[in-house]
N, C-alpha and C positions, 0 to 999 in steps of 0.2 A: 897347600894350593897346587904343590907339583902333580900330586896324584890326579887331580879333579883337572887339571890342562890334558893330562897325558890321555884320560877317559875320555874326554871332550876331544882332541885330536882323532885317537881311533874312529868313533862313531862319525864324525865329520868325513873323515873320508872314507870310509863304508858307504853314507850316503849318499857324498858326492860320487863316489864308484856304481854305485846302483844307480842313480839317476843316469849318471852316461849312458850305462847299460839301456835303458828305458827310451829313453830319445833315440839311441840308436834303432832299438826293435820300431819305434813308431815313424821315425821317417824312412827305417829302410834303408840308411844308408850309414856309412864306415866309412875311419880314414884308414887308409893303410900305405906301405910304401918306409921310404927312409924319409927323415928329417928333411926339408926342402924339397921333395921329389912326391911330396902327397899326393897319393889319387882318390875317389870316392871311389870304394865298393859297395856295390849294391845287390838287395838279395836277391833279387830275379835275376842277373846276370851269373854273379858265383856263388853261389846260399853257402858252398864247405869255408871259402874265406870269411864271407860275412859272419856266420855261425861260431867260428874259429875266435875273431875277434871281441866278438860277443860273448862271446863263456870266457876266456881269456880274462876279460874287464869283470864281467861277475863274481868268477873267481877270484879275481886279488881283492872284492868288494867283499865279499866272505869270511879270506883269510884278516881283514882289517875288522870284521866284525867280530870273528874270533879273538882276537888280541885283544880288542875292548871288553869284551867277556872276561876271558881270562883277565882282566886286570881287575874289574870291577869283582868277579870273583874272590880273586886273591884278597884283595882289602876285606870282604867281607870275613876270611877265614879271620883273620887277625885282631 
């Protein structure tokens, strides 16, 4: 059961990283800033922060993707 949680966890947040990703491109807007201090960036005002933000979240959506890979992988080797 651990292995089949651990698979289910990676893809889970892969997709919930890719979804963020997704609402952010379709409303155009981003949070950015420190904890408590949040502002909306938005792309027409700074597309390199917004852009920034947004490959930022894709990529750690990627690297969780990868890790579910590799794990489902590895089980299969064995």
């Amino acid at each position: 059961m651990k292995p089949l949680r651990s698979k289910i966890i990676a893809f889970g947040l892969a997709l919930l990283l890719f979804a963020l990703a997704a609402v952010q491109v379709l409303t155009g807007a981003a949070f950015g800033g420190r904890t408590g201090h949040q502002t909306r960036i938005y792309l027409a005002e700074q597309p390199v922060k917004f852009w920034t933000i947004v490959g930022l979240t894709t990529l750690a959506g990627l690297c969780a993707f990868g890790w579910g890979l590799r794990l489902v992988l590895r089980r299969e080797k064995k």
